[in-house]
N, C-alpha and C positions, 0 to 999 in steps of 0.2 A: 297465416303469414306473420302477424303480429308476435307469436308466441316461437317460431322460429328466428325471428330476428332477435328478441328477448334472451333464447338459450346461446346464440352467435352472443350476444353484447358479453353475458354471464364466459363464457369460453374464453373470450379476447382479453377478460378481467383478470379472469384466473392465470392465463399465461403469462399477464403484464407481471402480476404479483411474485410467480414464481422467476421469472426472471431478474428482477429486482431484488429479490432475496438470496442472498449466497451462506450459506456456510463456511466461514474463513478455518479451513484445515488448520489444526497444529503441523508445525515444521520443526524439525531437529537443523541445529547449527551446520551440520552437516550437509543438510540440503540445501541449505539456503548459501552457504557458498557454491554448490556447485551448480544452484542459478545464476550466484552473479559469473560464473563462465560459460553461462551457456549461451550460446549465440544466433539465437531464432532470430531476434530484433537485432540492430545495431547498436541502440539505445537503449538502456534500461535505468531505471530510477526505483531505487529501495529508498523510502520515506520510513523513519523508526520514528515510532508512537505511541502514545498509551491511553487512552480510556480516561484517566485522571490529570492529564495534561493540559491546562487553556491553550498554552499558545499549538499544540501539534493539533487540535483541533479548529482553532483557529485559520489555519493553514490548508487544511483540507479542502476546502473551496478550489485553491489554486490548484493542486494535485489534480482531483476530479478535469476541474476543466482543462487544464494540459490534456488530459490523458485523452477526454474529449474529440478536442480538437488535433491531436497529433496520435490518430490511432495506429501510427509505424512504430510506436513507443511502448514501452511496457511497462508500467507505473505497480510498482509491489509495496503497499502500506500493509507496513508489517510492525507488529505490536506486538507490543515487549510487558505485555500484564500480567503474560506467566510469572512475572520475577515478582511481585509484590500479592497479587492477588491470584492466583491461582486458578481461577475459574471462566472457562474459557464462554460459558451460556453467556457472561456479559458483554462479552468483543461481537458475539453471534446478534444481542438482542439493540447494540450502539448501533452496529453495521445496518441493522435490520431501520431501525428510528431516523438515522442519515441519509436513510437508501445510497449508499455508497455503493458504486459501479467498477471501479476499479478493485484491482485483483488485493483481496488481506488475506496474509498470511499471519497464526501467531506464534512467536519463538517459541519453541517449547523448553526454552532454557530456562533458571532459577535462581544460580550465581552472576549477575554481569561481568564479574571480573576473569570469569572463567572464558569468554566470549568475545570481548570487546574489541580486545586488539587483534584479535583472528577476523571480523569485520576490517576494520580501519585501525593504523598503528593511531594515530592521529588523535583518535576519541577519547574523550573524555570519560565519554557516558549519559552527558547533558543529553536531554531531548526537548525538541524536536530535532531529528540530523536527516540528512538527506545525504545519498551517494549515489550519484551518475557515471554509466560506465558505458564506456561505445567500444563495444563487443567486439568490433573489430579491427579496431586500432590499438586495443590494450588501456586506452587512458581513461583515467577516473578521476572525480573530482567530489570532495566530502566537504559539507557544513556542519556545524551544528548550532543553529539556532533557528528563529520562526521566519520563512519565508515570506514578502512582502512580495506586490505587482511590481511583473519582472524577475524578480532576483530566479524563478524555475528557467527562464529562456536564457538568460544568462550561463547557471550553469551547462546549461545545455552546449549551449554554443561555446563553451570551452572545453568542451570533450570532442568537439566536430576536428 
């Protein structure tokens, strides 16, 4: 009995593990526009990030729990560390250290200027930026800088 409960605990561990671990796909510019039109959720929030950034790390806390606690939402931290460092085993090995739960995608772009404004006319290119788009009303709403408690409900509620 003891050694069946034993290989149950080992199973529940292993599953916990692979669940918690994602592989954040490379995505073309391409695609990740025509997530933000796609229209599964009403809600969606693209968070841009990078691996070498405090404050977009910083931030993540708030992301996560959003996403948490508003699972009608679709929260995509999507990292932009193809542009500087190339090598995606790192976004794989953060993701993996943060145990990050929310959905990372990363650009697979290299130039930002080739990019940015097909994202948001708006952008600078600063990061951390966040864009919230409610799918079905067409309206969006872009930041760029580090989100503080509150400032995610906020934008939220002005895309409602």
């Amino acid at each position: 009995m003891t050694k069946k409960i034993f290989i149950l605990f080992l199973s529940v561990l292993a599953t916990a593990g692979q669940l918690r671990a994602q592989k954040a796909p490379l995505i073309s510019l391409t695609d990740l526009l025509a997530l933000t039109k796609k229209g599964d959720n009403t809600i969606q929030i693209f968070n841009f990030w990078a691996t070498w950034c405090g404050p977009c790390i910083k931030e993540m806390p708030l992301l996560e729990a959003y996403q948490a606690e508003h699972p009608e939402v679709t929260v995509y931290l999507v990292s932009l560390d193809m542009d500087l460092d190339p090598q995606p085993e790192k976004v794989h090995k953060f993701v993996e250290r943060k145990k990050i739960r929310s959905r990372v995608l990363i650009l697979n772009e290299r130039n930002p200027n080739d990019w940015i404004e097909k994202i948001e006319r708006s952008w600078t290119g600063a990061i951390p930026a966040t864009l919230v788009i409610n799918t079905a009303t067409g309206k969006r709403k872009f930041i760029e800088k580090e989100m503080h408690e509150g400032d995610l409900e906020a934008l939220v509620a002005s895309v409602q």
